[in-house]
C-alpha positions as CSV (number, residue, x, y, z in Angstrom):
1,X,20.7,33.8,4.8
2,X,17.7,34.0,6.8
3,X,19.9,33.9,9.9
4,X,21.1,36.7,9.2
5,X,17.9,38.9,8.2
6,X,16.2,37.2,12.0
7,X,19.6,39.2,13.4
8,X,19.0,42.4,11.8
9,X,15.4,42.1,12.5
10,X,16.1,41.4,16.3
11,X,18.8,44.3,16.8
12,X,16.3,47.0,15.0
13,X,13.5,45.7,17.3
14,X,15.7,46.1,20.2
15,X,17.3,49.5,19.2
16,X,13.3,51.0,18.6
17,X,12.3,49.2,22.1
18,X,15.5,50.8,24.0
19,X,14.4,54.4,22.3
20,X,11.1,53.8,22.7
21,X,12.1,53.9,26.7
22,X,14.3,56.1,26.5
23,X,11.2,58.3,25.2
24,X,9.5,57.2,28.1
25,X,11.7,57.8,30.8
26,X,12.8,61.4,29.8
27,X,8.5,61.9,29.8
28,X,7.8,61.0,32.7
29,X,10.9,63.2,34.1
30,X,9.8,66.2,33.1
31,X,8.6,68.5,35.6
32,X,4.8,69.7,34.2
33,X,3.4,72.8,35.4
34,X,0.1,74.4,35.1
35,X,-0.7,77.8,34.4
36,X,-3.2,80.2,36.4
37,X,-6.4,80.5,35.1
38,X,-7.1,83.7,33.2
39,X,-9.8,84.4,35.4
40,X,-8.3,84.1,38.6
41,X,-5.6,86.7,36.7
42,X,-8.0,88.9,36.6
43,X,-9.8,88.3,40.3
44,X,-6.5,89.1,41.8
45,X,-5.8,92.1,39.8
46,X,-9.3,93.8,40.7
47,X,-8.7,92.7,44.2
48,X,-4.9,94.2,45.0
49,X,-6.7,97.7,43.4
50,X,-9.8,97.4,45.9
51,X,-7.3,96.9,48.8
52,X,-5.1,99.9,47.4
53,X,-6.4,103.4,50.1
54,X,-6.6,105.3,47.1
55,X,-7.6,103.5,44.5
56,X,-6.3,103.2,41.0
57,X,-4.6,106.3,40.1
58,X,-4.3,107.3,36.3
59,X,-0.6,109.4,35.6
């Protein structure tokens, strides 16, 4: 009997550590990316207006 409850234990501790890197691995593989910051947003809208001839224009 306690053969059989070591087995169980042992194949749910190996199904949780094979998840677990399966977890892992599809993590780290991930491609991350980073957003502007709002203020540079901002810097490089007031900037393509400056460089415009005429300026903002309102229609």
């Amino acid at each position: 009997m306690i053969w059989v409850v070591a087995v169980i234990c042992i194949v749910i501790t190996v199904i949780v550590v094979y998840l677990s890197i399966l977890t892992l691995d599809k993590g780290y593989g991930y491609k991350h990316t980073v957003d502007p910051l709002p203020t540079d947003v901002e810097e490089d809208k007031k900037n393509s207006n400056e460089d415009s001839p005429s300026g903002p224009t309102n229609k």
